[in-house]
C-alpha positions as CSV (number, residue, x, y, z in Angstrom):
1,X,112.1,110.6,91.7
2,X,110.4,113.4,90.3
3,X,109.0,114.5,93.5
4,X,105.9,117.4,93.4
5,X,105.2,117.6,97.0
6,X,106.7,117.0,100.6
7,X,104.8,117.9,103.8
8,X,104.7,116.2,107.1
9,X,107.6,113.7,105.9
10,X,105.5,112.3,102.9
11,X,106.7,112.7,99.7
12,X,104.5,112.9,96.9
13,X,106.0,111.9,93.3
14,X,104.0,112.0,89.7
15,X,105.2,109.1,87.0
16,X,104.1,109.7,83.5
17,X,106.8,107.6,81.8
18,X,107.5,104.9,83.5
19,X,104.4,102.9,83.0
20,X,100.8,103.7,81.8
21,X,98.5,104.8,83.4
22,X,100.8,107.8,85.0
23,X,100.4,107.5,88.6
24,X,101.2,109.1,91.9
25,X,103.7,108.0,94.7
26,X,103.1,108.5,98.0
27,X,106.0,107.8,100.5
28,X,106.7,108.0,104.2
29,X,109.8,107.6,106.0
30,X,111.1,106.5,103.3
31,X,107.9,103.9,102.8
32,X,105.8,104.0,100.4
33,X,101.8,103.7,101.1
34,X,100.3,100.7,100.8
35,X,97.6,100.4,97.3
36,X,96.4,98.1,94.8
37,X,97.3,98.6,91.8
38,X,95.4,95.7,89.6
39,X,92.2,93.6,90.4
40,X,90.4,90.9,88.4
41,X,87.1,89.2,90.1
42,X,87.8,85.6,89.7
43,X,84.2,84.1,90.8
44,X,83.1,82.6,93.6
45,X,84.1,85.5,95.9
46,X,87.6,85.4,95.3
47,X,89.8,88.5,93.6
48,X,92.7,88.6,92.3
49,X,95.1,91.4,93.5
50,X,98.4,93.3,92.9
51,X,100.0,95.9,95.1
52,X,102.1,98.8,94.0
53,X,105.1,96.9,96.0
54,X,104.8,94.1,93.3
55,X,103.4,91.3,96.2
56,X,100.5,89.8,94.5
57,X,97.8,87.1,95.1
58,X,94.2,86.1,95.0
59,X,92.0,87.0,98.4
60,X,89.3,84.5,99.1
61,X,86.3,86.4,100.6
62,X,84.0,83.5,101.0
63,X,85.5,83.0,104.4
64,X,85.8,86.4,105.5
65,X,82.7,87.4,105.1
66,X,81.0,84.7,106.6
67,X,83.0,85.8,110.0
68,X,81.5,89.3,109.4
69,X,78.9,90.7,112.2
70,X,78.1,94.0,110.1
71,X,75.1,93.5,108.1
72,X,76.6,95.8,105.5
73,X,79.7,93.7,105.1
74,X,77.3,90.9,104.7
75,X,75.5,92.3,102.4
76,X,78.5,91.1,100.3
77,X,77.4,87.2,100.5
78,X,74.9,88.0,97.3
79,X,76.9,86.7,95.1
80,X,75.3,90.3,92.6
81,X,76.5,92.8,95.1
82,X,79.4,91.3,95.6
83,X,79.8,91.0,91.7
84,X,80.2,94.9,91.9
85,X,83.8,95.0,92.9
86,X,85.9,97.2,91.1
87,X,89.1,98.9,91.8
88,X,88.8,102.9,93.2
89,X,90.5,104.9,95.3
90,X,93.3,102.6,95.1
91,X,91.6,99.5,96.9
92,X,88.7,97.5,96.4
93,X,84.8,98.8,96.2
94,X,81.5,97.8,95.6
95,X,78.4,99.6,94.8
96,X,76.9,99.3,98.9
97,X,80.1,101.9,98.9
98,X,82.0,99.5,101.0
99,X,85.9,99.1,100.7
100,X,88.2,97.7,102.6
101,X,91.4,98.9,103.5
102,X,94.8,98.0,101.3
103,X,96.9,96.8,104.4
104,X,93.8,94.7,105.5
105,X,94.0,93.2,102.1
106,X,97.5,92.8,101.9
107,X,97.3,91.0,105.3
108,X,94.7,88.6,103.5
109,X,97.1,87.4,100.8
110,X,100.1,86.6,103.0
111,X,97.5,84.4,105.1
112,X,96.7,82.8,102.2
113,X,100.2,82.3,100.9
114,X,101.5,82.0,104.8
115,X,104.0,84.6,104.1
116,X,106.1,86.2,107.7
């Protein structure tokens, strides 16, 4: 691994030549953090998402945001904010600046696909 950092037990690593676009490895104990790595908006608030472990699926918001109480996670039920989604920072955004976090989405696909 060619590793460019360690502090505080994480390990940071830079790939250029594995796979495009070169990228940055972060890894704890041994584990390695938790991001996405791919996201296409399917429609009718559902996404399609990869992680950098390789698990992947399709989180269906509809649902989920119905449940919300926050008005700015509501916000989300226009179907042209919610149209804003877009992969930064490793997760997914929208132009309110709300993101959600990559474990929470992770979480989200193996209810979908009832994975242990």
């Amino acid at each position: 691994m060619p590793e460019i950092s360690r502090f505080l037990g994480i390990i940071i690593a830079m790939y250029a030549n594995d796979h495009n676009p070169p990228h940055f490895h972060a890894e704890y104990n041994e584990m390695m953090v938790l991001h996405i790595t791919k996201m296409e908006n399917k429609g009718d608030y559902k996404v399609y998402v990869e992680f950098n472990d390789g698990f992947k699926g399709i989180i269906d918001f509809k649902e989920v945001l119905k449940q919300e109480q926050s008005d700015w996670i509501r916000e989300l039920l226009d179907p042209a904010m919610f149209n804003t989604v877009h992969l930064a920072l490793h997760t997914l955004c929208w132009d309110n600046e709300l993101d959600f976090a990559p474990e929470y989405l992770y979480d989200q696909v193996k209810i979908k696909a009832n994975v242990a």
